[in-house]
Biotite code that builds the C-alpha atoms (Angstrom):
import biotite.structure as struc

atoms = struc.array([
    struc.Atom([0.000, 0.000, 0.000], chain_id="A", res_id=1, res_name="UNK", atom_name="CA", element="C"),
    struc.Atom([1.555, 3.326, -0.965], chain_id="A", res_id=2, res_name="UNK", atom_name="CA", element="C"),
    struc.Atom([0.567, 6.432, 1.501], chain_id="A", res_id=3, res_name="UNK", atom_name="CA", element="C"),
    struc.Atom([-0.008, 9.356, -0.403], chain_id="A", res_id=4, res_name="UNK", atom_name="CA", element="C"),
    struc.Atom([-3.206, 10.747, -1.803], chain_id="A", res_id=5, res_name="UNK", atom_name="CA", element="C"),
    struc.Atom([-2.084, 10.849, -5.409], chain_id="A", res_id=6, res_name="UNK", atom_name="CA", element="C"),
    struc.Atom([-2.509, 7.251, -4.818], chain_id="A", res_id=7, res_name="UNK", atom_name="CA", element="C"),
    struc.Atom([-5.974, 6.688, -3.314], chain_id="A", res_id=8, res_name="UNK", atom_name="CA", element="C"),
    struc.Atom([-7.858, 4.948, -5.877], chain_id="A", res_id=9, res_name="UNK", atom_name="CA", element="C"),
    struc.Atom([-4.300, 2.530, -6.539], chain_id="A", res_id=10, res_name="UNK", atom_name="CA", element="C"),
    struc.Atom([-5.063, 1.249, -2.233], chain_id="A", res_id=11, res_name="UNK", atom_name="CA", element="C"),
    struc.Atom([-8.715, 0.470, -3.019], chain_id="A", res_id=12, res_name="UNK", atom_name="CA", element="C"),
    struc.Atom([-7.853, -0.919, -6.229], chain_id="A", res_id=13, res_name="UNK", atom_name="CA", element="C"),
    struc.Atom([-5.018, -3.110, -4.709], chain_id="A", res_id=14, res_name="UNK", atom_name="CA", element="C"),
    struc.Atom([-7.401, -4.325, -1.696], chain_id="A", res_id=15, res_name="UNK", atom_name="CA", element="C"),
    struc.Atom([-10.250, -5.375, -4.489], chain_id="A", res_id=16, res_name="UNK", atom_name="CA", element="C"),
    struc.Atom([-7.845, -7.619, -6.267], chain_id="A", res_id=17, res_name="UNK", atom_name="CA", element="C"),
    struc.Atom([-6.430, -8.734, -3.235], chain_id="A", res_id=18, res_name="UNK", atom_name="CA", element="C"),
    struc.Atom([-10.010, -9.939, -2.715], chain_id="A", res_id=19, res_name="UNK", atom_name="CA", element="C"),
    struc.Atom([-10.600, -11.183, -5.886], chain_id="A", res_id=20, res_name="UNK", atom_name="CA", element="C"),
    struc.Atom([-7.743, -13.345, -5.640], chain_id="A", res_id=21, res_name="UNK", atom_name="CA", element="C"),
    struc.Atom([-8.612, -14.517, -2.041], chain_id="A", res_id=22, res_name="UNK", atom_name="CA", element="C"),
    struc.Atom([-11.977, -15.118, -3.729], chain_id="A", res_id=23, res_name="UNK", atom_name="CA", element="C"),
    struc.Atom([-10.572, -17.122, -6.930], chain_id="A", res_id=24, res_name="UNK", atom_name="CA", element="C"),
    struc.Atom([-8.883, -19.478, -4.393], chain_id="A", res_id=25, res_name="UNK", atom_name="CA", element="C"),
    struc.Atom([-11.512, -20.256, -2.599], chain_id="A", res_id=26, res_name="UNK", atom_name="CA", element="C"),
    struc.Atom([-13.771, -21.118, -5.787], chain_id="A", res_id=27, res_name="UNK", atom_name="CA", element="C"),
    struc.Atom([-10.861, -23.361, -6.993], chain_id="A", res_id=28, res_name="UNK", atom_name="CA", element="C"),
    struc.Atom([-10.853, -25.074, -3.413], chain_id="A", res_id=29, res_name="UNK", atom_name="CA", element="C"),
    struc.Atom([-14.347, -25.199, -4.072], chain_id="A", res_id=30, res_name="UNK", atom_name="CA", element="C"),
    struc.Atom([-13.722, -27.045, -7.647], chain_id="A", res_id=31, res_name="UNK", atom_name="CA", element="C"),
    struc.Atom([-11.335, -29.231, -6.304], chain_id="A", res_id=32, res_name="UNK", atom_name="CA", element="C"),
    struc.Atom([-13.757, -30.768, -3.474], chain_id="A", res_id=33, res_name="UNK", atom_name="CA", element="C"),
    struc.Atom([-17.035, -31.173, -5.618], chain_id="A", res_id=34, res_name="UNK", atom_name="CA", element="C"),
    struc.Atom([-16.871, -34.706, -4.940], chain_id="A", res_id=35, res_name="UNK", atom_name="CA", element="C"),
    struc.Atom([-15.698, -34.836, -0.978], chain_id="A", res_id=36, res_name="UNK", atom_name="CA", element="C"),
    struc.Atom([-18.746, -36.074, 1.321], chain_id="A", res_id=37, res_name="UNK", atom_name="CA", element="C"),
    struc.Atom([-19.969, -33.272, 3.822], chain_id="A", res_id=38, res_name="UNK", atom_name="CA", element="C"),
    struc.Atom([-17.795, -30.202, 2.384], chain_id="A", res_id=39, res_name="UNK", atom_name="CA", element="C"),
    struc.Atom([-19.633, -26.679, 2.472], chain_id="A", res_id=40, res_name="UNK", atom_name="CA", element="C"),
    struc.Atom([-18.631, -24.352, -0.299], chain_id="A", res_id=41, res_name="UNK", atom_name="CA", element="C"),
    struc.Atom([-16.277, -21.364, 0.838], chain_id="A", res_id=42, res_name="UNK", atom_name="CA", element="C"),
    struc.Atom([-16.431, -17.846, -0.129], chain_id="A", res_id=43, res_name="UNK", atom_name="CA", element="C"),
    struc.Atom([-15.729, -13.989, 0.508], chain_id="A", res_id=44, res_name="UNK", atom_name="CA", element="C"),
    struc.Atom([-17.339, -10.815, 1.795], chain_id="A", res_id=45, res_name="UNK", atom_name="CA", element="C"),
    struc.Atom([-15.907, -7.894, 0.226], chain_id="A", res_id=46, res_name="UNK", atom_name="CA", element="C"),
    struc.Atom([-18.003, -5.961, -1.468], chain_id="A", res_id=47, res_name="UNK", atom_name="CA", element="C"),
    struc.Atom([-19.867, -5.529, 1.043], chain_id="A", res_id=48, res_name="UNK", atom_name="CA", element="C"),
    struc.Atom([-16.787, -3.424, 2.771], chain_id="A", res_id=49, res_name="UNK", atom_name="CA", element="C"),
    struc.Atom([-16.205, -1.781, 0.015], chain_id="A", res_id=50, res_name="UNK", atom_name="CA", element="C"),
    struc.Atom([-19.699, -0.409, -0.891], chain_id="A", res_id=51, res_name="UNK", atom_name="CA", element="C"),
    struc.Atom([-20.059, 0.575, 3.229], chain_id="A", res_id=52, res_name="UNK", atom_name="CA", element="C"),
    struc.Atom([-16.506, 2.300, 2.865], chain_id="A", res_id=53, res_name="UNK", atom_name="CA", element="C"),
    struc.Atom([-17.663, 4.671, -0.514], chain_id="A", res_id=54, res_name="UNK", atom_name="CA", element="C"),
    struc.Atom([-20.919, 5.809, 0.039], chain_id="A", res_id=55, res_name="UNK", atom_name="CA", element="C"),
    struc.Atom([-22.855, 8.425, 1.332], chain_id="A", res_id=56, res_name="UNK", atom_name="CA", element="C"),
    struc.Atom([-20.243, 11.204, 0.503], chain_id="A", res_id=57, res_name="UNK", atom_name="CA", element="C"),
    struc.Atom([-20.483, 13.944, -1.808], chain_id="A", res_id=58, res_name="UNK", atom_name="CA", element="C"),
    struc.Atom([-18.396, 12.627, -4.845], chain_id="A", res_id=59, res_name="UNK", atom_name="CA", element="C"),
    struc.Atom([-16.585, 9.641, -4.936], chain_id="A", res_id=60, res_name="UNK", atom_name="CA", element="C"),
    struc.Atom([-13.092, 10.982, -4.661], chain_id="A", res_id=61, res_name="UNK", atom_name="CA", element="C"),
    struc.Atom([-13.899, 12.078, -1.592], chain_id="A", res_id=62, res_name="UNK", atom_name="CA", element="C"),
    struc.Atom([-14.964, 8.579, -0.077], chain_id="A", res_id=63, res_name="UNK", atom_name="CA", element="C"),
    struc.Atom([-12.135, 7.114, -1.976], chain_id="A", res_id=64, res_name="UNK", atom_name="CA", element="C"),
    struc.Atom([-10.178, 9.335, -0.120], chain_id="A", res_id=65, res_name="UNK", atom_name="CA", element="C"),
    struc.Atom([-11.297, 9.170, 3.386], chain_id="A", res_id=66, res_name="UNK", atom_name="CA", element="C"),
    struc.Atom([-11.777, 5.254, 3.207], chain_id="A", res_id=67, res_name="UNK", atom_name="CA", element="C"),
    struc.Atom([-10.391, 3.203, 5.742], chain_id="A", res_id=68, res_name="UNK", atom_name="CA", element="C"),
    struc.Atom([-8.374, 0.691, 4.541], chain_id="A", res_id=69, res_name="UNK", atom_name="CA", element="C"),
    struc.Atom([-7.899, -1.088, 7.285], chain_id="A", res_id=70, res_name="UNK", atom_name="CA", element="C"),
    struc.Atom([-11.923, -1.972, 6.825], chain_id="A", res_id=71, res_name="UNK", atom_name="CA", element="C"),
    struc.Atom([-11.303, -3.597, 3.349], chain_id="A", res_id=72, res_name="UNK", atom_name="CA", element="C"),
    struc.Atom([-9.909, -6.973, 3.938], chain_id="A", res_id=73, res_name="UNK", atom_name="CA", element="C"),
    struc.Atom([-11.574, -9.842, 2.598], chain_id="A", res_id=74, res_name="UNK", atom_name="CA", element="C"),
    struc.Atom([-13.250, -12.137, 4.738], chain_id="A", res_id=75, res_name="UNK", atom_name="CA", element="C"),
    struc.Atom([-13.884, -15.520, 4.316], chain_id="A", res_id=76, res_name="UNK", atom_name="CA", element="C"),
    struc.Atom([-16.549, -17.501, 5.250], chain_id="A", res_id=77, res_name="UNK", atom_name="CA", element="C"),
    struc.Atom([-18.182, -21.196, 5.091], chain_id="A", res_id=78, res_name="UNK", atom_name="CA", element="C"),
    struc.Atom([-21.863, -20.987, 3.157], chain_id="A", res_id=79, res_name="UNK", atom_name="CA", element="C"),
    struc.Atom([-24.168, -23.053, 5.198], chain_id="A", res_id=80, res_name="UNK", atom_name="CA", element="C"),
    struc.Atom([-27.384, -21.375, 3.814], chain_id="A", res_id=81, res_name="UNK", atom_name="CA", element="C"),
    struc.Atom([-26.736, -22.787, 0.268], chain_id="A", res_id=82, res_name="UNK", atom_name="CA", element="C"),
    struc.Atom([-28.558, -25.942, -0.880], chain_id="A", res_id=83, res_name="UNK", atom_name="CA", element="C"),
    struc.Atom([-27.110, -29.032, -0.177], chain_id="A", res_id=84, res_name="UNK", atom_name="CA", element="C"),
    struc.Atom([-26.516, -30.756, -3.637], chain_id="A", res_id=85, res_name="UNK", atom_name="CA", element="C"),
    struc.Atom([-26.396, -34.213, -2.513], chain_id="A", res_id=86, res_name="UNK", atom_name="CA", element="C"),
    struc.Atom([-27.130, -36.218, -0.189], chain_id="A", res_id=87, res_name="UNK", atom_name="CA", element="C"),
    struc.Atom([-23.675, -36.367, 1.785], chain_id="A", res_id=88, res_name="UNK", atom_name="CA", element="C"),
    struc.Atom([-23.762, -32.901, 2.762], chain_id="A", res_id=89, res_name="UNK", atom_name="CA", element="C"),
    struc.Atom([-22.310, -31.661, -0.051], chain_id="A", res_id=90, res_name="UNK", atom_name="CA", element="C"),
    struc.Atom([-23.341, -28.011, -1.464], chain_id="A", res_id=91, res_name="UNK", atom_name="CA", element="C"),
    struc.Atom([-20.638, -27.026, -4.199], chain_id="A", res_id=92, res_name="UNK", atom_name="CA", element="C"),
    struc.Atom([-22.375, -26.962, -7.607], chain_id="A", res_id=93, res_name="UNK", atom_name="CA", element="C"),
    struc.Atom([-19.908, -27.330, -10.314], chain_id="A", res_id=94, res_name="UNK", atom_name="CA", element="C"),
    struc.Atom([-21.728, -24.735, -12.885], chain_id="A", res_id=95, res_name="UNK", atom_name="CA", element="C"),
    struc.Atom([-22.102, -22.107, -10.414], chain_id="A", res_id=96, res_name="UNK", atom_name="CA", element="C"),
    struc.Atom([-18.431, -22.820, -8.958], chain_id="A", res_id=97, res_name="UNK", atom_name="CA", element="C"),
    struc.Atom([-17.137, -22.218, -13.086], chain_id="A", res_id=98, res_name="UNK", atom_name="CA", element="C"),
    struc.Atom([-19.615, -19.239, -13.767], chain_id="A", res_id=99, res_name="UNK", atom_name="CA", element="C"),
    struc.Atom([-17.734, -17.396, -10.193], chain_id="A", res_id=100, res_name="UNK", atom_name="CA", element="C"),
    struc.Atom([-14.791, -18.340, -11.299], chain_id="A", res_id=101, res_name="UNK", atom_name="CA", element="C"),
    struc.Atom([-14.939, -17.186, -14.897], chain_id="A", res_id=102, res_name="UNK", atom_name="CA", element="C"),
    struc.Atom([-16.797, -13.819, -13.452], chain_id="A", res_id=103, res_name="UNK", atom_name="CA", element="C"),
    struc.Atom([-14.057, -13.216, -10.186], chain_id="A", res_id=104, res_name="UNK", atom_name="CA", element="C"),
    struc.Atom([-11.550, -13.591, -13.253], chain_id="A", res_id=105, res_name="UNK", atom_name="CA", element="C"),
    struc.Atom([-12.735, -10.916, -15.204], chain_id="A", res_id=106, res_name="UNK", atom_name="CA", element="C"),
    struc.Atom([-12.974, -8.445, -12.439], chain_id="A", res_id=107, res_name="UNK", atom_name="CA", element="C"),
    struc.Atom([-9.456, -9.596, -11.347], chain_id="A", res_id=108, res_name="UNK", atom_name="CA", element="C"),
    struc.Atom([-7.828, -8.809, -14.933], chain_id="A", res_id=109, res_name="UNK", atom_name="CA", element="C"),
    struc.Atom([-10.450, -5.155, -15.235], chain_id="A", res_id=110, res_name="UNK", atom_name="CA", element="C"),
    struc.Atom([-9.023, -4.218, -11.574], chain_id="A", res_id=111, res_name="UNK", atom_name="CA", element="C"),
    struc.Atom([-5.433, -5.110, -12.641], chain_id="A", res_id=112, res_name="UNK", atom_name="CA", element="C"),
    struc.Atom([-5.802, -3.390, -16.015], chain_id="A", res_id=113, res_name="UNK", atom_name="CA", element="C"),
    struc.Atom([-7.562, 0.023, -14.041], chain_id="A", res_id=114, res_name="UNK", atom_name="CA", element="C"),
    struc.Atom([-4.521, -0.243, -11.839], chain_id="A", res_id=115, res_name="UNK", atom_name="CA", element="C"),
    struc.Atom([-2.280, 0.304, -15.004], chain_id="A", res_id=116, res_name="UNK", atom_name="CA", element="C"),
    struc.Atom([-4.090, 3.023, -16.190], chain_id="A", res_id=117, res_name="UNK", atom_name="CA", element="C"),
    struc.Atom([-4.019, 4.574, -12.727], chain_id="A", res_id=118, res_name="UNK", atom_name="CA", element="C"),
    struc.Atom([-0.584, 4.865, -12.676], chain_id="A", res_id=119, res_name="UNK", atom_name="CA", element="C"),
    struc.Atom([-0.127, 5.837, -16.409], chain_id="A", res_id=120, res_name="UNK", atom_name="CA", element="C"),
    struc.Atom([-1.930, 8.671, -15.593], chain_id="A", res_id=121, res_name="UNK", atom_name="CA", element="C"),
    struc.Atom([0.023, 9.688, -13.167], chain_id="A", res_id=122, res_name="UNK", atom_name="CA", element="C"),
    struc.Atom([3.309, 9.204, -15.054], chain_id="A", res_id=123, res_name="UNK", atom_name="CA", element="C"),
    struc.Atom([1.787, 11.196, -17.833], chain_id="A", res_id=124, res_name="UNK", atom_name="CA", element="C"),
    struc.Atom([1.356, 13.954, -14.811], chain_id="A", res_id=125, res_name="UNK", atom_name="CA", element="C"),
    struc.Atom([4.831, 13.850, -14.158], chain_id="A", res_id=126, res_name="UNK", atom_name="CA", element="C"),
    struc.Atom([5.664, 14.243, -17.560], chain_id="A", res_id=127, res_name="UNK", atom_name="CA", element="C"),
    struc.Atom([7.712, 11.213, -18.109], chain_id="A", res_id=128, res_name="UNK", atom_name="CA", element="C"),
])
């Protein structure tokens, strides 16, 4: 995390694809025990954080600049509420556990590429 508020937006955008990755783990953990009797799908609250952290303020820039950081860090958590699948307790779906994972991956690679343009602007700023 760099401190300095020509880099605001580059913090947030650093702890969302922290999350996202945290996130693409867990869905590949989920992959990898479809098949394991009694295992409970795993996932994260972030955006959650993130939307609590940005609004209410009077422009974005604003929010992005007062945010607490320290508030946006993924959390993980065991989903119990989901269906169970089968009958040994089971509740990862394959199809939903490939349509997160192709989605998380998308918003991994847009919040990597938004990083790079973040700091292209800036070193167009500095003239370089």
């Amino acid at each position: 995390m760099i401190s300095s508020g020509a880099f605001n937006y580059i913090n947030v955008l650093e702890k969302a694809t922290d999350a996202s990755w945290t996130r693409n783990a867990l869905i590949s953990n989920n992959i990898a025990n479809v098949d394991t009797p009694g295992y409970k799908r795993k996932d994260v609250t972030f955006e959650a954080y993130l939307k609590r952290a940005v609004s209410g303020g009077s422009s974005l820039d604003d929010e992005i600049a007062n945010a607490d950081l320290s508030e946006l860090t993924a959390t993980t958590f065991v989903d119990y509420a989901n269906v169970d699948y089968r009958l040994d307790g089971n509740n990862v779906d394959i199809d939903t556990e490939n349509a997160e994972l192709a989605k998380n991956q998308i918003k991994y690679y847009t919040m990597i590429d938004s990083i790079g343009q973040e700091f292209s602007r800036l070193k167009s700023v500095m003239g370089k």
